[in-house]
C-alpha positions, 0 to 999 in steps of 0.5 A, spaced: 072 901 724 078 899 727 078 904 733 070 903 733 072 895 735 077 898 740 073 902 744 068 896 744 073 891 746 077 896 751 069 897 755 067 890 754 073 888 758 073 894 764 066 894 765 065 887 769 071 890 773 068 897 774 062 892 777 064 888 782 066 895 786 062 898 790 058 903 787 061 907 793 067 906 793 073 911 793 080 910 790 083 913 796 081 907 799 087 902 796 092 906 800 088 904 807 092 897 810 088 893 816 092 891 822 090 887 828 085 882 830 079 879 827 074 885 829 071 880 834 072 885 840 075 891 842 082 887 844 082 883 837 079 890 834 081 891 826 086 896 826 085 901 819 092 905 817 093 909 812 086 912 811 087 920 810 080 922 813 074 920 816 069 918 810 075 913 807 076 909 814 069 908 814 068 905 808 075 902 809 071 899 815 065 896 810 070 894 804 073 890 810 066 886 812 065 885 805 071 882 804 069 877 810 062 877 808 061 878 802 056 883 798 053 888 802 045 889 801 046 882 797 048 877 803 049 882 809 046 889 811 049 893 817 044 895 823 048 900 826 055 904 827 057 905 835 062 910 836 065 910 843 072 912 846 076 908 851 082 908 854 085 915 849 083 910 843 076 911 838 072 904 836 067 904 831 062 897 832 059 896 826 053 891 828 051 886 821 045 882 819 045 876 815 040 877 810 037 871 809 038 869 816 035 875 819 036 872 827 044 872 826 047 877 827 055 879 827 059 885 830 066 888 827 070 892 832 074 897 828 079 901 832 078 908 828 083 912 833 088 913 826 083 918 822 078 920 827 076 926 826 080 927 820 075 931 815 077 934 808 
């Protein structure tokens, strides 16, 4: 009885923290930092570090936008994802929409020049 109530009380208390991550959300992606701007241009770009492949950066770049916006698919959606390279460096521009302000739109740039290319 006593570990039956232990059980319960240990998932009652981790389940609401398991919800608020995104439910593709990897671990690795605590060790990625941010650097750099605010994203409002490739000059101002978000400078992500540490991430060790493609896929981590990438959902770096959306936790990221979801720690300034708010939850994606709730307030915002992403419209598209550019890739371009200037000067030696690779940039993602990730276009955004505010859900219920379907005209107003916002662009994060992300300097990806660390993991581009980086598979596992």
């Amino acid at each position: 009885m006593k570990k039956t109530i232990s059980i319960i009380l240990i998932l009652a208390v981790s389940i609401p923290c398991l919800a608020r991550k995104p439910s593709w959300y990897m671990p690795e992606v605590r060790k990625v930092s941010y650097k750099g701007g605010d994203g409002s241009s490739y000059e101002n770009a978000v400078k992500i570090k540490r991430a060790e492949t493609m896929e981590i950066g990438i959902m770096a770049s959306y936790l990221y936008i979801e720690k300034k916006q708010g939850k994606m698919f709730k307030i915002w959606r992403p419209l598209c994802n550019n890739l371009e390279k200037i000067d030696n460096k690779y940039y993602s521009t990730i276009t955004i929409q505010n859900i219920s302000k379907s005209e107003t739109k916002q662009k994060y740039v992300f300097d990806v020049t660390d993991f581009y290319g980086k598979y596992y």
